[in-house]
C-alpha positions as CSV (number, residue, x, y, z in Angstrom):
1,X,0.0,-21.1,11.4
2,X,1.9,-23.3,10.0
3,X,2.1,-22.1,6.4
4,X,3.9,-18.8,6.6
5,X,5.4,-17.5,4.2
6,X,6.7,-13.7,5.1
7,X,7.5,-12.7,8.5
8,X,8.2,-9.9,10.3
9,X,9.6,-9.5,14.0
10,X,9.9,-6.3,15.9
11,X,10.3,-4.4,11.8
12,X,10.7,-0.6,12.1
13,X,10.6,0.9,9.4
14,X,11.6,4.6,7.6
15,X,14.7,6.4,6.6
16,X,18.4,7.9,7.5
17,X,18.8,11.3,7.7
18,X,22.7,12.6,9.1
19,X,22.8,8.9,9.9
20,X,19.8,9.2,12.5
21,X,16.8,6.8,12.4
22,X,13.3,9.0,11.4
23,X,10.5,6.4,12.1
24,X,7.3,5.6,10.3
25,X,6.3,2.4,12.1
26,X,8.0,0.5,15.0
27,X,7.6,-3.0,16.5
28,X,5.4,-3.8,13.5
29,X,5.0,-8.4,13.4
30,X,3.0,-9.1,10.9
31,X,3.0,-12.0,8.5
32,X,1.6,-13.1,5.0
33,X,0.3,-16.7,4.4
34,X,0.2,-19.3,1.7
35,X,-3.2,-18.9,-0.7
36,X,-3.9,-15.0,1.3
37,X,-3.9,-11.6,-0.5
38,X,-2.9,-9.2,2.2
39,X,-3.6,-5.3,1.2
40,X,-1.6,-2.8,3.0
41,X,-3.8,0.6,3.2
42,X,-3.3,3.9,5.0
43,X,-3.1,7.8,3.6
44,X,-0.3,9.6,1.4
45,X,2.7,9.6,4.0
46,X,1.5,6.3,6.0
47,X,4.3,4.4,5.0
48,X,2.7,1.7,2.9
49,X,5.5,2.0,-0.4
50,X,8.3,2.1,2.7
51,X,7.2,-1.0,3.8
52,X,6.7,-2.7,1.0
53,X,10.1,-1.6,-0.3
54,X,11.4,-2.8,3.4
55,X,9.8,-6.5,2.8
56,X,11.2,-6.6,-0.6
57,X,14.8,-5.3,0.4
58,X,15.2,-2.4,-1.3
59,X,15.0,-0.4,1.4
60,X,17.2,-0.5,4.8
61,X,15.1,-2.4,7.9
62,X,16.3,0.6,11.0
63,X,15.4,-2.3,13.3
64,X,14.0,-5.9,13.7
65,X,14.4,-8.6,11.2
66,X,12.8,-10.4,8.0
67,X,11.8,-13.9,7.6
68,X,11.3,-15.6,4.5
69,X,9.8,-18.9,4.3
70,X,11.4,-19.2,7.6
71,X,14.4,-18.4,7.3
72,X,16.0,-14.7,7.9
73,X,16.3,-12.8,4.5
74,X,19.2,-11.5,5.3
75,X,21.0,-15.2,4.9
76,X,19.2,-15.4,1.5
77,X,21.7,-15.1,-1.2
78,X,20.6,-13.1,-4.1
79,X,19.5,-15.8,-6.5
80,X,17.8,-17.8,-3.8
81,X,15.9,-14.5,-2.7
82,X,15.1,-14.3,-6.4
83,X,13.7,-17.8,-6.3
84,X,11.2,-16.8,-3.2
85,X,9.9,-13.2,-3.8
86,X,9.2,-11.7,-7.1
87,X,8.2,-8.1,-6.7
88,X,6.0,-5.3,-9.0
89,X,6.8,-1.7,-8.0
90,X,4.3,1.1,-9.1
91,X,6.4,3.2,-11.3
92,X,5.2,3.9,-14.5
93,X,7.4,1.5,-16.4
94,X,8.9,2.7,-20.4
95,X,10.5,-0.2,-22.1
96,X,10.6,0.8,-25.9
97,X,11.2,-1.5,-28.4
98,X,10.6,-4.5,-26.6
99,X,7.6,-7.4,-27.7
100,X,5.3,-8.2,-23.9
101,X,6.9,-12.0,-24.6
102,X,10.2,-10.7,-24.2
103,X,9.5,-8.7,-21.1
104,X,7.3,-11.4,-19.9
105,X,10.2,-13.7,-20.2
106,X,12.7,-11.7,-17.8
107,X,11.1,-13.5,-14.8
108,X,12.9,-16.4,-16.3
109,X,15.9,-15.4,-16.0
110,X,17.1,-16.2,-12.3
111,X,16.4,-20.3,-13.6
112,X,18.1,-19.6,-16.8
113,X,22.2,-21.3,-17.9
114,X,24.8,-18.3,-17.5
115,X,23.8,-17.2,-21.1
116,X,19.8,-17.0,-20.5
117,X,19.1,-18.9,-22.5
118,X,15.7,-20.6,-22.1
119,X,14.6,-24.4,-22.4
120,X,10.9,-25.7,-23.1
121,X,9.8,-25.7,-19.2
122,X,10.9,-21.9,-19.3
123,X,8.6,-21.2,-22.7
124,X,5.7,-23.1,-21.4
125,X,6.1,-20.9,-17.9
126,X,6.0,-17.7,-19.4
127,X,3.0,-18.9,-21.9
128,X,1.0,-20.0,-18.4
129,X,1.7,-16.9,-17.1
130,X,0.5,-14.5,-20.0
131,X,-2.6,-16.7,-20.1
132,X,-3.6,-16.6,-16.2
133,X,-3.6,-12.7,-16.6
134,X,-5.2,-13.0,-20.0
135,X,-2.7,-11.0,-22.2
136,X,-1.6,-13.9,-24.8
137,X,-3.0,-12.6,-27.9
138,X,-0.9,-9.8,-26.9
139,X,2.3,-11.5,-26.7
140,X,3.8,-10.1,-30.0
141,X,2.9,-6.5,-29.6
142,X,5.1,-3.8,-28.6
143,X,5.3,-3.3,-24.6
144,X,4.7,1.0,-25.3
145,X,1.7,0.3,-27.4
146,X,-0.3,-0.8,-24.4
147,X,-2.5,1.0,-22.4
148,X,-1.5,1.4,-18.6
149,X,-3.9,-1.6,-17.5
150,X,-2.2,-3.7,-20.4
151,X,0.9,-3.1,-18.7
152,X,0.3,-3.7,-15.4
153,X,-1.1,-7.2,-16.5
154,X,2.5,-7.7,-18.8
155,X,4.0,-6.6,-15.0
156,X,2.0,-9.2,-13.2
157,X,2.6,-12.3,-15.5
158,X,6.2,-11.0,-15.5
159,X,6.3,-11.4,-11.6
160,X,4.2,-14.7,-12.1
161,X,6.6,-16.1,-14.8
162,X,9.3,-15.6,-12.0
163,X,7.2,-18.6,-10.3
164,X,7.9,-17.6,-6.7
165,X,6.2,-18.4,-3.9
166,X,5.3,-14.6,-2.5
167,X,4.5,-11.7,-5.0
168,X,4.6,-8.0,-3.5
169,X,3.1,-5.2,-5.1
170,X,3.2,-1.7,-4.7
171,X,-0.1,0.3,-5.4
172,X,-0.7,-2.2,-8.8
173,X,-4.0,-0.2,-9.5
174,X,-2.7,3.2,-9.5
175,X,-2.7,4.4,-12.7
176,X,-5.6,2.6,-13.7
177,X,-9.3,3.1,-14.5
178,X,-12.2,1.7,-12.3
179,X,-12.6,-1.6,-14.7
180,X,-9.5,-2.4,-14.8
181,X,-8.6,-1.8,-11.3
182,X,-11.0,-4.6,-10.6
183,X,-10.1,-6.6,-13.3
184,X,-6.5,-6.5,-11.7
185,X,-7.5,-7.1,-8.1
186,X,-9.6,-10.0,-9.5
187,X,-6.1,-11.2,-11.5
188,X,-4.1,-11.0,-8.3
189,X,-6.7,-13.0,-6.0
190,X,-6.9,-16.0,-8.3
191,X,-3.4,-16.3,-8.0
192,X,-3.2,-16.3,-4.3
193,X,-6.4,-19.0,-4.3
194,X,-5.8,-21.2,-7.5
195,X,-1.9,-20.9,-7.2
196,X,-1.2,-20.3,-3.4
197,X,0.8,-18.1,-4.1
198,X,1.1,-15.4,-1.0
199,X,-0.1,-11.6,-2.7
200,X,0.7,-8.9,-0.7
201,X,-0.5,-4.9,-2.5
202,X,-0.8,-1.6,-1.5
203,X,-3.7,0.3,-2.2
204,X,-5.3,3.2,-2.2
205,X,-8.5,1.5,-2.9
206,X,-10.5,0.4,0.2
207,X,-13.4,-0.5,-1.1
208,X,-12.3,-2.9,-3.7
209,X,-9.6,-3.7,-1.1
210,X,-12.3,-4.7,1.7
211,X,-13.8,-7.2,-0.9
212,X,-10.9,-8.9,-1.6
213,X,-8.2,-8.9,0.8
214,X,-8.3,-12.1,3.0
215,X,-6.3,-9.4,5.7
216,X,-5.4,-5.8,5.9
217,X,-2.1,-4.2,6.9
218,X,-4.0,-0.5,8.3
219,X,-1.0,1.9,8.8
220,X,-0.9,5.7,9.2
221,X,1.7,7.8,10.5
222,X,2.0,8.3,14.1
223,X,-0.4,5.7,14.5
224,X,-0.8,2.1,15.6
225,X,-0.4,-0.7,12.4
226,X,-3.6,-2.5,12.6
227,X,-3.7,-5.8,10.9
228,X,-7.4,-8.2,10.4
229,X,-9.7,-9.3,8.5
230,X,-11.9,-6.9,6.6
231,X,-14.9,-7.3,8.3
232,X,-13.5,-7.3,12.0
233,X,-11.9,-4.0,11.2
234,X,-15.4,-2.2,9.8
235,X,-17.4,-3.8,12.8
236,X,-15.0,-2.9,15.0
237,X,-15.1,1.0,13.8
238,X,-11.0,1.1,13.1
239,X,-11.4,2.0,9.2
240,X,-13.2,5.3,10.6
241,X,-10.5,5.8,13.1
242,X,-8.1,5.9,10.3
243,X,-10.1,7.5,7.1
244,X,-12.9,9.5,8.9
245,X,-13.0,13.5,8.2
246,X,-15.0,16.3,8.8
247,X,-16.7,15.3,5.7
248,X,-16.3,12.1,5.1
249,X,-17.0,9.0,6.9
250,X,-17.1,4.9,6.7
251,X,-20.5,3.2,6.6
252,X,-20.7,0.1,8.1
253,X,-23.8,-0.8,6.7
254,X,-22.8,-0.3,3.3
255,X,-19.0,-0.6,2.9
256,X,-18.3,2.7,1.3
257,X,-17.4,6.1,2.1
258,X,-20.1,9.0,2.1
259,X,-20.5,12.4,2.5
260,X,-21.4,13.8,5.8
261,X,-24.2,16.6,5.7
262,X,-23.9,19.9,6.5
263,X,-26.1,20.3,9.6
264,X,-29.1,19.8,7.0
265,X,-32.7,19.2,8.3
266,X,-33.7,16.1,8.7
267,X,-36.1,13.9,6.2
268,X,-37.6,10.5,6.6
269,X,-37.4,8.2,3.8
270,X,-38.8,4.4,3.1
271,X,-39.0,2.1,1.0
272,X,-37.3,-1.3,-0.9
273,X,-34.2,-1.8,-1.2
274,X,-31.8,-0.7,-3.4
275,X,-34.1,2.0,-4.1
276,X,-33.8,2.9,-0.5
277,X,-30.3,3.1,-0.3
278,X,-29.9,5.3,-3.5
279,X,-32.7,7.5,-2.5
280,X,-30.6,8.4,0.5
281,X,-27.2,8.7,-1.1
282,X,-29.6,12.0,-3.2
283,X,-30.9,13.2,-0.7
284,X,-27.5,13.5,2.0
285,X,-25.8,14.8,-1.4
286,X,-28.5,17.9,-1.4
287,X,-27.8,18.7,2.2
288,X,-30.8,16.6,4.1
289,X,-30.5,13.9,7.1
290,X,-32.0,10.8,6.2
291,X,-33.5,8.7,9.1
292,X,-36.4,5.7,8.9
293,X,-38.5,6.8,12.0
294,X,-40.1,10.2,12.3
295,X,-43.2,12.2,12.9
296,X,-44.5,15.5,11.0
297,X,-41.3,16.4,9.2
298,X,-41.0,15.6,5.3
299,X,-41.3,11.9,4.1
300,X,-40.6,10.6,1.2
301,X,-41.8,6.7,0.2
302,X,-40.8,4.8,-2.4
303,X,-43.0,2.0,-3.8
304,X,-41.6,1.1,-6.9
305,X,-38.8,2.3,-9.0
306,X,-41.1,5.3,-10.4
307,X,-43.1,6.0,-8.0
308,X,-41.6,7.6,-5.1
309,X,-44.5,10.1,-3.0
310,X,-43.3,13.2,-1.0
311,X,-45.5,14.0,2.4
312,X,-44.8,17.2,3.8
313,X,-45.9,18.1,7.4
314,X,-48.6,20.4,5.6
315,X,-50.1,16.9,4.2
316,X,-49.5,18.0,0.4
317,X,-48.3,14.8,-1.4
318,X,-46.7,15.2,-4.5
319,X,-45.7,12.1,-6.9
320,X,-42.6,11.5,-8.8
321,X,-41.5,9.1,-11.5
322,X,-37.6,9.3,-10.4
323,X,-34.9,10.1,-8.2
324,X,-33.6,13.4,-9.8
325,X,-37.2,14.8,-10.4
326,X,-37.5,14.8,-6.7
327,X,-34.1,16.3,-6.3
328,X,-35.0,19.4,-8.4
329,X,-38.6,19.4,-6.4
330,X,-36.7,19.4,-3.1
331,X,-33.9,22.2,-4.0
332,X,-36.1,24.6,-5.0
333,X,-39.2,24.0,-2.4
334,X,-38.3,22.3,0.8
């Protein structure tokens, strides 16, 4: 492709200790595209905030080299690297006393005279940016007066007001609840699709990763980095080779993570979906195997949203008008 913008070639990644290399990842080539939001995911440990660190040059490359918009970073001076890459680490961040405009404005600075001083293009930047992550109502307000999703958008139109062409982030979402982890991963794909922009996160979120990423970066320690598309890496079974657990595992069918049962006996359930689905999320949390063929074991049928019927190999039927009424039933009888 002809529209890379990050490149990597032969990177190995980790740290020095008594001089000596300790590897997380070697021989890793990966690269990031124009309009793409790339999410890097893997376990505590993997490696993900190493290599994002690496990309962004904060941390020492132990082998292999860099490219940025096709030339090596390391003959990027300073200010042009500031010009390319703008970058949002996931420490909690503590500016007191300082107005989101102000803070906003900083990723003018590598355009600004020797003094900073900004001209009209710069203003009209930083008011774009606050707007495309929908904070500029807030632009007066004091930056610790926010709520941790409030900052992370002041972060992001920061990075965005610094009007390069690639934007890393490292774990953006962590300190965030479930609303406005998806209110940030929604933030960060319209910029890579309205603004081709190149996006490239960590994240611990799969799910909401899997739904957005146009790739994933699928590192662990010790293992091979695996790099597709979302769907090519569920179909092809790698996201359980990486996240599954005695008691957890990947569905395919659904995209999430569930439970695995406890060697629980086995009940047949049917019925319209999403009834279907849920039903069988309550029943594998109680301890039961669900399956959709079966003879002369418990059955339960679902016909409508309240009225779900329980056959048991006896032939006793027994009616219920929800989902946790049959729950208790099933505890305490089957």
């Amino acid at each position: 492709m002809n529209n890379t913008t990050l490149q990597t070639r032969n990177l190995a990644i980790g740290h020095r200790a008594n001089k000596q290399p300790q590897y997380l990842q070697r021989g890793l080539h990966l690269a990031l595209h124009e309009g793409e939001l790339n999410c890097i995911l893997g376990p505590n440990g993997a490696g993900k905030s190493t290599l994002i660190k690496t990309l962004a040059g904060f941390v020492e490359a132990l082998e292999g080299e860099i490219y940025l918009m096709g030339a090596p970073r390391t003959e990027r001076s300073f200010k042009k690297l500031s010009h390319l890459m703008s970058v949002v680490l996931t420490d909690r961040i503590q500016i007191p006393h300082s107005r989101v405009l102000d803070i906003v404005g900083m990723g003018r600075y590598p355009y600004t005279s020797i003094i900073g001083r900004f001209d009209q293009h710069d203003r009209k930047i930083v008011v774009q940016a606050l707007k495309r992550v929908g904070i500029e109502e807030m632009k007066h307000r004091f930056f610790d007066e926010l709520s941790d999703g409030e900052k992370q958008k002041v972060m992001i139109a920061k990075a965005l007001a610094q009007d390069t062409p690639v934007i890393i982030l490292d774990e953006p979402t962590a300190f965030l609840d479930f609303p406005s982890k998806i209110e940030v991963m929604q933030i960060l794909l319209g910029l890579a699709k309205d603004t081709g922009k190149s996006v490239l996160m960590s994240t611990h979120d799969v799910e909401l990763a899997l739904q957005v990423a146009d790739q994933i970066w699928l590192m662990d320690k010790g293992k091979e980095l695996h790099t597709g598309s979302p769907e090519d890496l569920v179909l092809n079974n790698v996201l359980n080779y990486f996240f599954e657990k005695d008691y957890i595992y990947f569905d395919k069918y659904t995209g999430t993570f569930l439970l695995k049962t406890r060697n629980g006996s086995e009940i047949y359930t049917d019925g319209p979906q999403p009834y279907l689905f849920w039903l069988n999320k309550a029943l594998s949390r109680i301890g039961f195997n669900t399956t959709e063929k079966g003879v002369g074991e418990p059955r339960v049928v679902i016909k409508a949203k309240d009225d779900i019927l329980l056959l048991l190999p006896d032939k006793t039927q027994t009616k219920f008008t929800s989902i946790e009424s049959l729950i208790s039933f099933l505890k305490n009888e089957v």
